[in-house]
C-alpha positions in Angstrom: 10.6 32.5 -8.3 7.3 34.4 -8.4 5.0 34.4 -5.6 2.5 32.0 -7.6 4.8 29.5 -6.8 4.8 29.4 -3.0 2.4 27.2 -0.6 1.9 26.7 2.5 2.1 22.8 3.7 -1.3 22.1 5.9 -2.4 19.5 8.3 -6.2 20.0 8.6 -6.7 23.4 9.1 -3.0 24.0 10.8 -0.2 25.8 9.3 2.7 23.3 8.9 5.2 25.0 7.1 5.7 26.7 3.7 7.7 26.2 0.7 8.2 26.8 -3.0 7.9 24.3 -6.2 9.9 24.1 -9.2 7.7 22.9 -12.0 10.5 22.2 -14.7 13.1 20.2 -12.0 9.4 18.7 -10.0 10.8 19.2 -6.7 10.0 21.5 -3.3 11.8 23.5 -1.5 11.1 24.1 2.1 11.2 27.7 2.8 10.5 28.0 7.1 8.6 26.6 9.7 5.3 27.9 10.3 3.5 28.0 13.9 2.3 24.7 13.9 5.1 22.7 12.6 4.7 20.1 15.3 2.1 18.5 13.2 4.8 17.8 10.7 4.9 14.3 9.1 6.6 11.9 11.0 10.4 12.5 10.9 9.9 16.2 9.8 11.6 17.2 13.2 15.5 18.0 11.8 17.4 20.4 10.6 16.3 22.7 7.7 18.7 20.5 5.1 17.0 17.2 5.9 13.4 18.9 6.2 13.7 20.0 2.5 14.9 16.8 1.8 12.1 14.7 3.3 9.5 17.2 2.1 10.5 16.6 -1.6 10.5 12.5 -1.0 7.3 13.4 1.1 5.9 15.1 -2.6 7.2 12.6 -4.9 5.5 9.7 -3.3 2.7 10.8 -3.8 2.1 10.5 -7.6 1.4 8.4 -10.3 4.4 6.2 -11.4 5.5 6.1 -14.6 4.6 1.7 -14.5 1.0 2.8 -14.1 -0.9 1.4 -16.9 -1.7 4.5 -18.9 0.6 6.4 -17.2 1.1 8.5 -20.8 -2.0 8.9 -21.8 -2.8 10.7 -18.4 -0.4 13.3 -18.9 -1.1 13.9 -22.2 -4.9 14.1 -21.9 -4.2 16.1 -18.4 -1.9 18.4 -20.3 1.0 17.7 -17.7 4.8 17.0 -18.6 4.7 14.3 -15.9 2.8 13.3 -12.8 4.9 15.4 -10.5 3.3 18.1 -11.8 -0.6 16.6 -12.4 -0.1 15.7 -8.5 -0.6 20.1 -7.8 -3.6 19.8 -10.4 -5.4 19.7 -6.8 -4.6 20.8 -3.5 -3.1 17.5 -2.7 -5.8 16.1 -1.1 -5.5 12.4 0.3 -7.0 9.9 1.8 -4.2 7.9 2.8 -3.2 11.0 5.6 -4.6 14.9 6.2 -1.9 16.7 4.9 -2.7 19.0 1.6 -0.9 22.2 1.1 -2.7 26.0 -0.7 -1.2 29.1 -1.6 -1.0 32.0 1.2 -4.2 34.0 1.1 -6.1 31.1 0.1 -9.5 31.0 2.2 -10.0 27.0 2.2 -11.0 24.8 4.9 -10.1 21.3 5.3 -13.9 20.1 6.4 -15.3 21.9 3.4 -12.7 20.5 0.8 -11.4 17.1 2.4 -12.4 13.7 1.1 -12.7 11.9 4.4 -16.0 14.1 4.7 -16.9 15.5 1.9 -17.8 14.1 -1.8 -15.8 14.9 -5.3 -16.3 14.3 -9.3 -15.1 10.5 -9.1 -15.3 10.7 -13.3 -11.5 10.7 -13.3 -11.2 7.2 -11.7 -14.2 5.7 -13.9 -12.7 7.1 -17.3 -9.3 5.8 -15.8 -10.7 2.3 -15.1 -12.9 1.7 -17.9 -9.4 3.1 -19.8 -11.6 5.9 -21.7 -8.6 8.2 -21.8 -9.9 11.1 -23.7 -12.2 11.6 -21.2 -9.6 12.9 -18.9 -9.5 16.2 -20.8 -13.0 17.0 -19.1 -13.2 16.0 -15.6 -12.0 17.7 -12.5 -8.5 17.2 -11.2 -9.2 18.0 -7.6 -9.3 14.1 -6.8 -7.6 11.9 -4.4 -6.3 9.8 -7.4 -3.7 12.1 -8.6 -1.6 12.1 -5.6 -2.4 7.7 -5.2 0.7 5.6 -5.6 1.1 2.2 -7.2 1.7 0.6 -10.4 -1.7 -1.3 -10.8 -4.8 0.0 -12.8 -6.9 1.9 -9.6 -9.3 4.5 -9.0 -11.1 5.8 -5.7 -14.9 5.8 -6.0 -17.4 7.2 -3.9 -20.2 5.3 -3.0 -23.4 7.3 -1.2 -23.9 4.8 1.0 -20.1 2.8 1.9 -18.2 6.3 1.3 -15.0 6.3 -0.6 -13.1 3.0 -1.9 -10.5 2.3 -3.7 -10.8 -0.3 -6.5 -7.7 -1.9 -7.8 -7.5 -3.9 -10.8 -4.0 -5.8 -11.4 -0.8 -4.7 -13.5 -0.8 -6.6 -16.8 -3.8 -8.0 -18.5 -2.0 -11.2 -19.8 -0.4 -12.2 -16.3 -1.9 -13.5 -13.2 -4.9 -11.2 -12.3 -3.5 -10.1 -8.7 -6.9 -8.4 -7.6 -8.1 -12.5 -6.9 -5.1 -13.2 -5.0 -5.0 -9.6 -2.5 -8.7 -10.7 -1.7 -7.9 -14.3 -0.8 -4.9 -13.1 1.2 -6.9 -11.0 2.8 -9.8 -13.5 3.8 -7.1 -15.7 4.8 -5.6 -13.2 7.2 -9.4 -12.2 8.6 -9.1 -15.6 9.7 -5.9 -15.2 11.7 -5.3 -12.1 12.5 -7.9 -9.1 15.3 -9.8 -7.5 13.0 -8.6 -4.3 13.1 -4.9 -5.8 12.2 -5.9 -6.4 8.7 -7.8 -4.2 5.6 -10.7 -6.1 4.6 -10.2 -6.7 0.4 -13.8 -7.5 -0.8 -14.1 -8.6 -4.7 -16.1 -6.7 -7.3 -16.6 -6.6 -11.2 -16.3 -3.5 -12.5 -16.6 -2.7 -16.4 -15.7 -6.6 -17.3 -12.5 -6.8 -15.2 -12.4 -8.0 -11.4 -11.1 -5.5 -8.8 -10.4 -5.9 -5.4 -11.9 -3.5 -3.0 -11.0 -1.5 0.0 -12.4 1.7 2.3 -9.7 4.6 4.1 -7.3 3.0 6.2 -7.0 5.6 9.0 -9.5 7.9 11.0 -10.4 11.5 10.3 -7.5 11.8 13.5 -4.9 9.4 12.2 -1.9 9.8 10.0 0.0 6.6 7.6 3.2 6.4 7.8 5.1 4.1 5.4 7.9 2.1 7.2 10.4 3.4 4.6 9.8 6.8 6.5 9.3 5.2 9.9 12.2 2.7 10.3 16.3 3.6 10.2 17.5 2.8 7.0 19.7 0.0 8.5 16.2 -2.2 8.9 15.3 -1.2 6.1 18.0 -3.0 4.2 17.9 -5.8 6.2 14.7 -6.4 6.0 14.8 -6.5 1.8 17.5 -9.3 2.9 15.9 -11.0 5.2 13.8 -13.7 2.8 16.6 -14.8 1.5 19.1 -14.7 4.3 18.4 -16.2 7.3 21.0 -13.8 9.4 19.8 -11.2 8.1 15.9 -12.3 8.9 17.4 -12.5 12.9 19.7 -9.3 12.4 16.8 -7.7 11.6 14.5 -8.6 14.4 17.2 -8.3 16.8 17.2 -4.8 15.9 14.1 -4.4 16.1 14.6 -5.0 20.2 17.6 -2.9 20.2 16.2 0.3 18.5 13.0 0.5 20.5 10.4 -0.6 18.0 8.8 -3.3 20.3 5.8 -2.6 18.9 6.7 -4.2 15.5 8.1 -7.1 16.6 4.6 -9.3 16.9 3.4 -7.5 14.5 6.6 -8.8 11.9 6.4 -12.2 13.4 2.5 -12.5 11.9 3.9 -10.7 9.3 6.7 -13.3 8.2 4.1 -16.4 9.1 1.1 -14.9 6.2 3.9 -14.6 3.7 4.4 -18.0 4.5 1.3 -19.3 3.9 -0.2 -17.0 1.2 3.5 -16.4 -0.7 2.9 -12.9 -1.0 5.6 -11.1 -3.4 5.0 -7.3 -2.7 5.3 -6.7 0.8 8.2 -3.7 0.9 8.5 -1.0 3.1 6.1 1.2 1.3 3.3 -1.3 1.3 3.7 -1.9 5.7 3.2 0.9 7.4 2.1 2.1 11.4 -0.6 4.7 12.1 0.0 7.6 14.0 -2.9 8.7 16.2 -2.7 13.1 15.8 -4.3 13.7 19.1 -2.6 11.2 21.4 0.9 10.4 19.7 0.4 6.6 20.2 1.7 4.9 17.3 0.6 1.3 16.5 1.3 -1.1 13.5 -1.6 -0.2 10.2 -3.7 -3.1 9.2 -2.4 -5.3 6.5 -2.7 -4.0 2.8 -1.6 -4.6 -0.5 -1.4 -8.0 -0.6 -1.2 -8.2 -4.3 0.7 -10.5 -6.1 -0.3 -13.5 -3.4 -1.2 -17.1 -4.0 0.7 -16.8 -7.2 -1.1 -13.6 -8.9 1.1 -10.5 -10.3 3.0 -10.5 -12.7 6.3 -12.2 -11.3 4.2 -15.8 -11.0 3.7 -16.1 -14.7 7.1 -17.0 -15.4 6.6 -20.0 -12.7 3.3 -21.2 -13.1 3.1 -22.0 -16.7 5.0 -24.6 -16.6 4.7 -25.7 -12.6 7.1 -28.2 -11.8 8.5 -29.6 -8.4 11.8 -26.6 -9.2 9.1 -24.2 -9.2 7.9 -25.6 -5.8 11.5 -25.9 -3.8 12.2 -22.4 -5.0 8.8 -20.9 -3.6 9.7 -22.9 -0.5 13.4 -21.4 -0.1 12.0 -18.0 -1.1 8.7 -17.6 1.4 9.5 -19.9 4.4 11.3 -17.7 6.8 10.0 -19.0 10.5 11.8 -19.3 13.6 11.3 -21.8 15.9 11.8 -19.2 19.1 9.1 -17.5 18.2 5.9 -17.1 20.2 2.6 -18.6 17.9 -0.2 -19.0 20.2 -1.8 -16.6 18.5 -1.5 -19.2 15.2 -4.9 -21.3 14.9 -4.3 -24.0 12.1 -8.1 -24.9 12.7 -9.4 -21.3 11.6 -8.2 -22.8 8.2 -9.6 -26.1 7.6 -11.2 -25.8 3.9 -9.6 -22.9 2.9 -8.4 -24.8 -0.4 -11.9 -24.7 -1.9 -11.7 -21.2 -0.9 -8.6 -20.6 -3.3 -9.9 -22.9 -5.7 -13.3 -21.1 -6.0 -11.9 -17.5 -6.5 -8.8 -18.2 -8.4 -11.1 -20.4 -10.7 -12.5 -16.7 -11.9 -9.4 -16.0 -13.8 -8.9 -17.5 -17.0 -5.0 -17.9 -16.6 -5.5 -20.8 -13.7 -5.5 -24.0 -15.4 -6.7 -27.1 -13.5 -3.5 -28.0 -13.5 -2.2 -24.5 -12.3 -4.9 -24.1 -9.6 -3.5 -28.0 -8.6 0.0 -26.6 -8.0 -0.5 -23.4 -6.0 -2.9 -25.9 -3.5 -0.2 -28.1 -3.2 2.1 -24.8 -2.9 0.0 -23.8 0.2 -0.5 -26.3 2.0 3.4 -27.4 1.8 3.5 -23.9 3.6 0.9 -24.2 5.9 2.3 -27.8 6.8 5.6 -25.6 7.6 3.9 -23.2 10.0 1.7 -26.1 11.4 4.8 -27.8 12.4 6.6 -24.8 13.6 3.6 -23.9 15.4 3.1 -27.3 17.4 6.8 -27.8 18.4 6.7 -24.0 19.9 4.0 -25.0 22.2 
């Protein structure tokens, strides 16, 4: 493999470790530790076999997936075989963590080129948006979009006065527009939940379409760690279980004791409780993550995100809500009502809520898939779930 093809893996301006790509099979190779490798991603610190392993997932999470609306007209108009490869366009840049990666020799710094700091062409994420796909072949690649994740329509724009934010726009045009349910979910949760334990969604109108709106999760000194990387796999499964199975649900939090995560297991309980209540869909182990403070080690839960596909948005509701009956109802019921009764809720104030219907009813009302008679049903949908936690709530106390 020719020397074009090596890198060297950075955190800020600290040498991580270096490795090799292979264009045609899009994966890395690790190649050897460098002299700051303790700066490593979390759960970089094994053996040489699983490094190279993790450093490839590590890679391949950070691209465009193929669901992304437009997903082939980006590579064509970007002239790359897939995103894998449009991902190295940059110098894999994020604003989700500060790890980027150069070739050896390369005389960068991360606080000229970073985009917690510093501005960048944000025409990729406004052709992108307004769906202008031929504009791709003339814009810079060195953005943070490249190397962003999701299936939704999305683009990072930089404002001169709020900085960078991410605008999302939903999945499929003809289902339930989920940018109107991740902001009520996330109004909903303000309400709830400390601040800081929660990403503030606001909701814009961009080029005719509705997106919901977000700044950087993390600090210039902070690293996001999705659970999927964070957690032993065994919670991981049994937490993709757990909504459905109710020993699974207290398998998982058990282990959550066991294993050492204390941490988490609050932060889960609230968690479980706003799935409840907003009958959110999306909530895997990519979309929860903790935050990793660089300087200090401490690691604490992230806020809440992606909340997409809540209050019956996304396009798994459609199939339900056309035709809402009182099926429709016991099955949201049996799928998003997963409380314990030993669990502590004093943190749970049922009065933060009063009127939050006409809040659902006023933003929902902006998309022309609800109805009357569909905004009537998902109402009725949460406040059969906030009854739930109400109850659960009072006989805890």
């Amino acid at each position: 493999m020719g020397k074009k093809d090596i890198y060297i893996f950075m955190y800020k301006d600290y040498e991580v470790l270096s490795f090799s790509v292979d264009f045609r099979k899009s994966r890395t190779h690790f190649i050897e530790k460098l002299k700051h490798f303790d700066k490593a991603p979390y759960g970089f610190d094994l053996d040489d076999k699983e490094i190279d392993l993790r450093l490839s997932r590590f890679f391949n999470s950070r691209t465009i997936p193929q669901q992304r609306y437009g997903y082939k007209e980006i590579l064509k108009a970007t002239h790359c075989r897939n995103s894998f490869n449009l991902s190295f366009k940059g110098h894999g840049l994020s604003l989700s963590n500060h790890y980027w990666f150069k070739k050896p020799g390369e005389n960068i710094r991360y606080e000229d080129v970073n985009f917690f700091t510093n501005k960048w062409d944000d025409s990729f994420a406004r052709a992108v948006i307004k769906e202008d796909f031929k504009a791709l072949k003339h814009v810079d690649l060195n953005v943070p979009d490249i190397v962003t994740s999701g299936w939704g329509v999305k683009g990072w724009l930089y404002d001169e006065k709020k900085g960078p934010r991410l605008f999302k726009i939903g999945i499929h045009r003809d289902n339930p527009d989920e940018a109107l349910g991740e902001v009520l979910a996330s109004r909903l949760a303000q309400k709830l939940f400390k601040k800081d334990e929660v990403l503030q969604y606001d909701l814009e109108e961009i080029n005719g379409k509705y997106a919901s709106v977000s700044s950087p999760m993390i600090s210039i000194d902070e690293e996001l760690c999705p659970l999927s990387s964070f957690l032993p796999h065994e919670l991981y499964q049994l937490y993709h279980g757990y909504k459905f199975d109710k020993d699974a649900r207290k398998q998982f939090f058990e282990k959550l004791k066991e294993t050492g995560y204390l941490e988490l297991y609050p932060f889960f309980i609230k968690l479980t409780c706003l799935k409840t209540i907003c009958f959110v869909n999306d909530l895997h182990f990519d979309n929860i993550s903790v935050v990793k403070n660089m300087k200090t080690g401490e690691i604490k839960p992230a806020p809440l995100y992606d909340l997409g596909g809540s209050f019956g948005t996304g396009n798994h509701a459609k199939q339900y809500l056309v035709k809402p009956n009182k099926t429709t109802l016991l099955l949201i019921y049996f799928v998003y009502s997963g409380l314990d009764p030993e669990w502590d809720y004093s943190w749970y104030d049922k009065d933060k809520l009063i009127g939050f219907e006409d809040e659902i009813r006023n933003v929902l009302s902006k998309g022309d898939f609800y109805k009357p008679e569909i905004l009537d049903f998902i109402i009725d949908v949460y406040r059969q779930q906030k009854t739930s936690l109400d109850e659960m709530a009072s006989n805890n106390q």
